[in-house]
C-alpha positions in Angstrom: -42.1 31.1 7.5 -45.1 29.0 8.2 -46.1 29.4 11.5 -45.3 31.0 15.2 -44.9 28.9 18.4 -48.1 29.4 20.6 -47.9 26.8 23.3 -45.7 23.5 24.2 -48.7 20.0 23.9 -46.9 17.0 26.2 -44.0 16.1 24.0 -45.1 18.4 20.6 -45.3 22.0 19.8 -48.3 23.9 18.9 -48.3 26.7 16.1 -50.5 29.5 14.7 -50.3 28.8 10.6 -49.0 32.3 9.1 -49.1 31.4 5.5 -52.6 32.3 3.6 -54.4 30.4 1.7 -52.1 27.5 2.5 -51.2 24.9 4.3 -48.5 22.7 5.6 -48.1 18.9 4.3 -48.6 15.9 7.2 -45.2 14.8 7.9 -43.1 17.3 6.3 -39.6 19.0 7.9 -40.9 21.7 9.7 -36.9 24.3 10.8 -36.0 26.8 13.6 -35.0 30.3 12.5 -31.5 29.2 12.6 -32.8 26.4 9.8 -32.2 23.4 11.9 -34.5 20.9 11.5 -37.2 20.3 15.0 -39.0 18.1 13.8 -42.4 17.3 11.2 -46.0 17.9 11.1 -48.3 15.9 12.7 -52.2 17.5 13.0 -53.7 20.6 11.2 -56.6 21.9 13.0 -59.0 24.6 13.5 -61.1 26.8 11.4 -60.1 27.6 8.1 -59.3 31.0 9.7 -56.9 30.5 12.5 -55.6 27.1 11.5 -53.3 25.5 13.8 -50.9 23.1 13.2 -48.7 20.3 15.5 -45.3 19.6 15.4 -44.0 15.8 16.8 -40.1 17.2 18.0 -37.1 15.2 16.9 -35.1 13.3 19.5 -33.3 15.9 21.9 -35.5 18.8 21.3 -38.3 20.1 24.1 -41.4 22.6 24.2 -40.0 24.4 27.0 -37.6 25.2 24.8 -39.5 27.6 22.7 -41.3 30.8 23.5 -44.7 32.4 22.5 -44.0 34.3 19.1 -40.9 31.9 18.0 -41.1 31.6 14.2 -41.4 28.4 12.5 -40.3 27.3 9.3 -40.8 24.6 5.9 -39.8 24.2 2.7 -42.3 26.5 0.0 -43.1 22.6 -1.4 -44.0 21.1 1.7 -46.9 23.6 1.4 -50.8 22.8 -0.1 -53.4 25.4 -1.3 -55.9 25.1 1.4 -58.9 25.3 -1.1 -58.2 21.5 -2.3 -59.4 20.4 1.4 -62.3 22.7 0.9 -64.0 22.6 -2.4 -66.8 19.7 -2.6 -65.9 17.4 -5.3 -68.3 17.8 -8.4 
């Protein structure tokens, strides 16, 4: 698990990240709890503590099909270690 559905965005989905210290690569498979594939990442935002991330859907899948709390799920690789985005290069 990577994230929870918070709210639909036009044709996307937005999601809470769940996963500390970590997050999810642009572009990568993001699954449904049944592990079908919904579609990728497209934006990570927010403060480093409540990061957010955006999902583009695949063809045939809509926000309103998704409710509040719906768990959301990638592949342990398609994950970074946050602190590379943070630490100022010496």
């Amino acid at each position: 698990e990577i994230g929870s559905f918070a709210h639909p965005c036009e044709e996307q989905i937005v999601c809470n990240l769940t996963v500390a210290e970590q997050v999810p690569k642009f572009n990568c498979k993001v699954l449904s709890s049944s592990k079908s594939n919904i579609g990728t990442v497209d934006e990570i935002f927010g403060p480093t503590q409540k990061v957010y991330f955006s999902v583009k859907l695949d063809n045939g899948i809509q926000a309103s099909s998704f409710k509040e709390g719906d768990k959301i799920f990638a592949e342990t690789t398609s994950l970074l270690p946050i602190k590379i985005f943070l630490e100022e290069p010496k």
